[in-house]
N, C-alpha and C positions, 0 to 999 in steps of 0.2 A: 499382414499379421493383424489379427484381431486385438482390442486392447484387454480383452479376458485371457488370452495365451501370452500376452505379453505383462501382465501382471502376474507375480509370485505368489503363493499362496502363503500365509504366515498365521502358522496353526498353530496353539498350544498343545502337546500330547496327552495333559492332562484334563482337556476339555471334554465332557462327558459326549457322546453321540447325539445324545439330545440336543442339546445345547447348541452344537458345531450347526447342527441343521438350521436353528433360531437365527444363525451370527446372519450379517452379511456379506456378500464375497468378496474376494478381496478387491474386483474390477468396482463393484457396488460403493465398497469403503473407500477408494482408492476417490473414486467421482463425488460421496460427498464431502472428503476432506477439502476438495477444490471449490466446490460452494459454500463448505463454513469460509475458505476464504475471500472469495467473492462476496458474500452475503456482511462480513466484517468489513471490508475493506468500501461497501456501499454503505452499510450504517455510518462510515467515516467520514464520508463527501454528501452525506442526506442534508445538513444543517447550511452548505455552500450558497446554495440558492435561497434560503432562507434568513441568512444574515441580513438582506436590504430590512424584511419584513421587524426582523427581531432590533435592527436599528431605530425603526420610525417607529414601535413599541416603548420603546426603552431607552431611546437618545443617547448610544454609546458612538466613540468616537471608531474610525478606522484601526488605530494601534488598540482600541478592545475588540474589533474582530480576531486581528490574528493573535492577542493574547488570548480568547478562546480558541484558537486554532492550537495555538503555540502549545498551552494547559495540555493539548490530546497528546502532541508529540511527546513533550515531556514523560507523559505517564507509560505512553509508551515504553519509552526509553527505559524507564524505572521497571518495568515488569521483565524487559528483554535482560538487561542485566541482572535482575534478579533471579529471576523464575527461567530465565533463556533454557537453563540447562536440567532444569526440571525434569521435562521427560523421557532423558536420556534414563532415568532411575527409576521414578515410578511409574512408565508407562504414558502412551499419549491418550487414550481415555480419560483418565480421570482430569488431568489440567484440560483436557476439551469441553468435559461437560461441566466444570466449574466455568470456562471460560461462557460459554454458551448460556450457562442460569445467569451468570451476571451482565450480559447481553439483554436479555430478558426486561432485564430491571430495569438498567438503562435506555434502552427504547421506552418505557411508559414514564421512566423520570423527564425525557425530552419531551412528549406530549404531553405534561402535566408543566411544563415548567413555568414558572410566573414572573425571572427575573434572571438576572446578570449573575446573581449567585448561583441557584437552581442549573442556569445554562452552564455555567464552568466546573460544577460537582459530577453533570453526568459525563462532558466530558473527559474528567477524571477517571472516573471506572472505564469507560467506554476506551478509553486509552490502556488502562493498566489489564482489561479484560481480552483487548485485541493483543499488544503485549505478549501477554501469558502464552496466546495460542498461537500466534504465527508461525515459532521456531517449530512448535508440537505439531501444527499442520505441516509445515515443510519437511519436517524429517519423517512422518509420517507417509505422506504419499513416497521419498525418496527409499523406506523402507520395502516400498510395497514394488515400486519400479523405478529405478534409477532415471532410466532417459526420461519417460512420462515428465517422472517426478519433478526436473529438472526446469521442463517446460513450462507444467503447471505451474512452476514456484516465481515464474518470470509473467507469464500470460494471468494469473487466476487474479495478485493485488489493481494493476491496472483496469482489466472488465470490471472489479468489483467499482471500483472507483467513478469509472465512467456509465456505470448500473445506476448507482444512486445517485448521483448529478444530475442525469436525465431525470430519472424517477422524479427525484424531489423539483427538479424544475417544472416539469409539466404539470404535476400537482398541483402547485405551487398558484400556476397561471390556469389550470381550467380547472382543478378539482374544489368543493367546499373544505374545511377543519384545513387548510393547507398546513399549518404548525403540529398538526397532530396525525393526519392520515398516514403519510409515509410511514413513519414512527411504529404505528398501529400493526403495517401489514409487516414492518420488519421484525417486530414482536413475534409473529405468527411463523414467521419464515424461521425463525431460530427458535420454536419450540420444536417445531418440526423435526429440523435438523440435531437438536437436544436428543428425542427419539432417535432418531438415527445415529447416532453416538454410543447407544446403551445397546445398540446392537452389532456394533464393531468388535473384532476379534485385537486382542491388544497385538501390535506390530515390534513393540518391545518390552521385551519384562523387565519386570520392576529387580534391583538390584541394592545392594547396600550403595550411601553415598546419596541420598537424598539430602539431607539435611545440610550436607557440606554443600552440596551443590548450589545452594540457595546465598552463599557466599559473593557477595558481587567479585565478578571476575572478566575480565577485558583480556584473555588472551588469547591467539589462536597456534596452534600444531604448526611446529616450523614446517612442513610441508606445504602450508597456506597461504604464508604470510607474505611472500614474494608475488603472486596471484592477486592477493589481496590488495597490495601496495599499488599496482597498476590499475587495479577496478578502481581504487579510490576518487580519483577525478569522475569518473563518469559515472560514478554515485552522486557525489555531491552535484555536479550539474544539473543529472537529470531529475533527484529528488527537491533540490531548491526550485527548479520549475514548475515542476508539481503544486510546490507550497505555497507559492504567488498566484497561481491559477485558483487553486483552494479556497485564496484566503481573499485575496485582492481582487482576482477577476472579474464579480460580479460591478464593484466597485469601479474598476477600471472601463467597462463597457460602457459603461452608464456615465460616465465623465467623457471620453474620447467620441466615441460614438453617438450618445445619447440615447440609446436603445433601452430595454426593459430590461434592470439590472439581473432581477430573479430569472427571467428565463431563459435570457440572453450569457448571462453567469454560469449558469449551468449548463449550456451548451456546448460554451469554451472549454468547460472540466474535461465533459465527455469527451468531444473531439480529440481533446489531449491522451486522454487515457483511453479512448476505442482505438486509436492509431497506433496508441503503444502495444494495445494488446495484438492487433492484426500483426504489426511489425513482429512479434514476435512468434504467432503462428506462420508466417511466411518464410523464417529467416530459421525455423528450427532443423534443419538438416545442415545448416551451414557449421563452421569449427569455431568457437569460442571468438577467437583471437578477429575473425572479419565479423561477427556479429558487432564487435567492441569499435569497427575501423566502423563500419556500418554508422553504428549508432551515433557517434561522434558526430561525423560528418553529416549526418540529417539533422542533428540539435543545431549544428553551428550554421547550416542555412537554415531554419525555420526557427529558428529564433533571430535571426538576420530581416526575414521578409516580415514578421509579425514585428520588429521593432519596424521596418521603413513604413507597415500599416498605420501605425501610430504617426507618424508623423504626415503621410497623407491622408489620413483619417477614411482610410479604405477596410469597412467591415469585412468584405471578401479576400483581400492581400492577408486580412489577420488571422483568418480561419484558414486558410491554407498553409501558412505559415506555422501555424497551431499545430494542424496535421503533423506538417513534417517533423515539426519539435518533437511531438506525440510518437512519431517511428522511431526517433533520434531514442525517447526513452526506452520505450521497449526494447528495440536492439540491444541498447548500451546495457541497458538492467538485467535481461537475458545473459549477454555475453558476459557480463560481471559474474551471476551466480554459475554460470557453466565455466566459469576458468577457474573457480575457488572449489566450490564445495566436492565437486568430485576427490579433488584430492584429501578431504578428509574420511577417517572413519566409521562406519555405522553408529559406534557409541560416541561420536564429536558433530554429528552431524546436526544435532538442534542448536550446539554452542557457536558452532561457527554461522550459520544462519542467524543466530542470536548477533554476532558482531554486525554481520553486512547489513540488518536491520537498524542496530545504534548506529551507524554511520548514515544509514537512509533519512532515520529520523530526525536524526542530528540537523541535517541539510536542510532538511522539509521546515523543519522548526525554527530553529533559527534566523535563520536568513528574510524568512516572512514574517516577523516580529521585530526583528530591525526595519523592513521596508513599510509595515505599519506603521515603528514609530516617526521612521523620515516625513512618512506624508501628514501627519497626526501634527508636525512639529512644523511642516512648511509649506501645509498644503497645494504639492505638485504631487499627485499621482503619474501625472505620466511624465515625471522629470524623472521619479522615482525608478520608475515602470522599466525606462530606457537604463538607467548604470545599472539595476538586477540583470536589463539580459545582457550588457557589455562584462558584467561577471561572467554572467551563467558562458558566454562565447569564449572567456578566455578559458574555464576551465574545458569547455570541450573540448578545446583544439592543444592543450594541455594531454588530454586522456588520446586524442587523436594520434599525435606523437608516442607514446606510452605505447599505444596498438598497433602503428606499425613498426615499434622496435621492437615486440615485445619474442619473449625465445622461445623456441620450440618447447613443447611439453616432453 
């Protein structure tokens, strides 16, 4: 099956002939909702590699890396709550291309920026702009096709992740402006895709209940909520690993190893998150509930081998171990949003998306602001490094149990 006969068509009947010919199709829509998500989620890990630089600039300590990390989660957080449920009302168009102009901005505020301030304002938007559109991309492509959508919503944040890590690390090491070039061509990539937004056909119409929607609201459709409860561990695991890698990585290579923190930082991101994305192109025909055992079970050994790297100071044991951690998330994050959202419906589908992301970011966030502040406060990085991941293993093998008791659907 093709992925154009496998996508739905989602036409309005009042759309003039002309016009319908203008839109683009729904496979077209369907592919670039998945690279506004990529392309966000790469502006998000562009700055990873570039913390060494922005340190020996500006002489902030470690616990101000990941409060500039922390700042994005945060905002995120505030726009998922906020705006989560947004375009269940008026449509995912228009929160896309609001989200997308204020992308815009924040990429040339990051190239212009001259300080600790400047860096933690962009990103603020940069958070509350990615925010806004995540739940609106996810329910968005799940409007267009369910399984795809499903996929994409597990496979699209990790490649984005593991896009700009690379991106900005190689820059970084052999391109000139390195603080400014990435920045520049992500600017370009999201006017583009801006265009491409203004030529989507809306996937939901706008309805009364906007304004109410805008209500911060943490709940999900008792149909979810047991789903939910079992994905939780293998959210928080696989997202707190994410946010050490993020935020610390670079930091931590260049302490343990002694290697070049910016490119060597950036490599660790990607491998982490190209692994989660393959993992979860490999694993998409498999049922929710062994994606979940799956995932589990790869974070608790690759995060097992990349701790005993650290302590035989073996770059190779650590980047293998990365990997596996890396499958561990994709799977676990996959099987997560494939055991929950299907059982919601078409008009709860950005909300509850909106929750499994405040839990994502919650993880991401947190945990790597505390492990900033430990090192900030006792300078061991890799004392620090090792109880993160004897966390991050208990809660795997926490979700691991969860998944193999978990009940038939």
């Amino acid at each position: 099956m093709t992925c154009a006969s496998a996508v739905t068509p989602v036409v309005s009947p009042a759309l003039p002939a002309a016009s319908r010919a203008r839109r683009l199709s729904p496979a077209a829509a369907f592919y670039l909702q998945a690279s506004i998500t990529i392309s966000f989620l790469a502006g998000s890990s562009a700055p990873t590699p570039l913390y060494p630089l922005y340190q020996s600039a500006w002489g902030f300590s470690p616990v101000t890396v990941t409060l500039i990390f922390g700042v994005y989660a945060i905002a995120v957080l505030s726009a998922l709550v906020v705006t989560g449920r947004l375009s269940d009302y008026v449509g995912r168009r228009p929160v896309l291309m609001a989200a997308v102009a204020v992308q815009v901005l924040t990429m040339l505020m990051f190239a212009h920026a001259d300080g600790l301030g400047a860096l933690l304002i962009a990103r603020v938007l940069q958070g509350l702009s990615t925010g806004a559109a995540v739940a609106a991309l996810g329910a968005g492509m799940l409007d267009l096709d369910k399984t795809r959508g499903a996929v994409a919503n597990a496979v699209a944040p990790p490649m984005g992740t593991a896009l700009g890590a690379i991106a900005a690390g190689l820059m970084v090491h052999y391109l000139p402006a390195p603080t400014h070039l990435v920045y520049y061509v992500l600017a370009l990539v999201f006017v583009v895709q801006g265009l491409g937004v203004m030529l989507m056909t809306e996937s939901m119409p706008s309805r009364p209940g906007a304004l109410a929607s805008l209500k911060p609201q943490f709940t999900l459709p008792a149909a979810t909520r047991d789903p939910m409860l079992r994905a939780t561990p293998i959210l928080i695991a696989a997202w707190a690993l994410a946010g050490f890698y993020a935020s610390l990585g670079p930091a931590l290579v260049h302490s343990n190893f002694g290697l070049d923190s910016s490119l060597l930082g950036g490599i660790a991101l990607f491998v982490l998150a190209a692994s989660g994305a393959t993992a979860v192109l490999l694993l998409q025909g498999q049922d929710a509930g062994r994606m979940m055992s799956f995932g589990a079970s790869a974070l608790l050994a690759g995060v097992a081998i990349a701790d005993l790297s650290l302590f035989y100071h073996s770059i190779t044991a650590f980047f293998i171990g990365t990997a596996l951690a890396g499958m561990g998330f994709g799977g676990g994050f996959q099987g997560a949003v494939r055991s929950i959202v299907p059982f919601a419906a078409g008009g709860e589908r950005a909300g509850v998306l909106s929750v499994i992301f405040v839990v994502a970011y919650l993880a991401m966030g947190l945990p790597a602001v505390g492990a900033g502040y430990l090192v900030a406060r006792h300078g061991d990085i890799l004392g620090t490094a090792r109880e993160f991941e004897a966390a991050v293993m208990a809660l795997g093998a926490l979700a691991l149990m969860g998944a193999l008791t978990r009940r038939p659907s």
